[in-house]
C-alpha positions in Angstrom: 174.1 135.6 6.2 176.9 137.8 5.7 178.8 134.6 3.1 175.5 134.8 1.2 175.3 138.8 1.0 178.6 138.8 0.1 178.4 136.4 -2.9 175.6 137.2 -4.3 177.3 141.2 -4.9 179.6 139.7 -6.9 177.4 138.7 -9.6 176.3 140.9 -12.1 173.0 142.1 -12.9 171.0 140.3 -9.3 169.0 143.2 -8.9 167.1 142.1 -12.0 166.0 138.6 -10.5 163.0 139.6 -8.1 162.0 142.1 -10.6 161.7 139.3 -13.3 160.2 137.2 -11.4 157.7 139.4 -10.3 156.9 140.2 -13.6 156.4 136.2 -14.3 154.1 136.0 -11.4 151.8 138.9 -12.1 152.0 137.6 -15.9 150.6 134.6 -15.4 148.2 136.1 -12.5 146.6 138.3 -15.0 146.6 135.5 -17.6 144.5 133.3 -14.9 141.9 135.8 -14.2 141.3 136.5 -17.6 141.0 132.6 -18.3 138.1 132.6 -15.4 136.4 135.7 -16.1 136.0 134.1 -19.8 134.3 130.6 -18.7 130.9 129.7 -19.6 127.7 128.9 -17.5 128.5 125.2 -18.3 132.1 124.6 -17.6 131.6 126.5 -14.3 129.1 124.6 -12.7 130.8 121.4 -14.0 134.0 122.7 -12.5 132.1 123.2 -9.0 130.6 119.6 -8.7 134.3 118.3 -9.3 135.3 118.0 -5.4 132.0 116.4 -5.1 131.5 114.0 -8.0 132.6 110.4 -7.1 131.7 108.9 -10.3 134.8 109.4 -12.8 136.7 106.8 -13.8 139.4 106.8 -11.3 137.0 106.4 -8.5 135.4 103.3 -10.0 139.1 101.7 -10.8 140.0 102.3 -6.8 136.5 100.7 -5.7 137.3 97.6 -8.2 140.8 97.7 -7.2 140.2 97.6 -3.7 137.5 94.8 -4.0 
């Protein structure tokens, strides 16, 4: 651990990785909530029948596939 601790002091700036990527995380976090707070009636109940909904089209080309 001691190889890695040492090589990664001799670059410059590396204390500004984690906090960048934090930054990207929580960006895109905040950006996601927003996104569902903002759905509709409609594309929320369609979005909780998808796990249970076996008739799209991919389901019907395994089935024919498979036959």
């Amino acid at each position: 651990m001691k190889i890695i601790a040492t090589a990664l002091e001799g670059i410059a700036g590396i204390e500004w990785y984690p906090i960048i990527g934090l930054f990207i995380f929580l960006i895109f976090f905040i950006i996601l909530v927003i996104r569902v707070m903002n759905l509709n009636q409609d594309d929320e109940s369609e979005y909780s029948q998808l796990p249970l909904d076996n008739s799209d089209k991919f389901m019907k080309e395994q089935k024919n596939h498979v036959n």
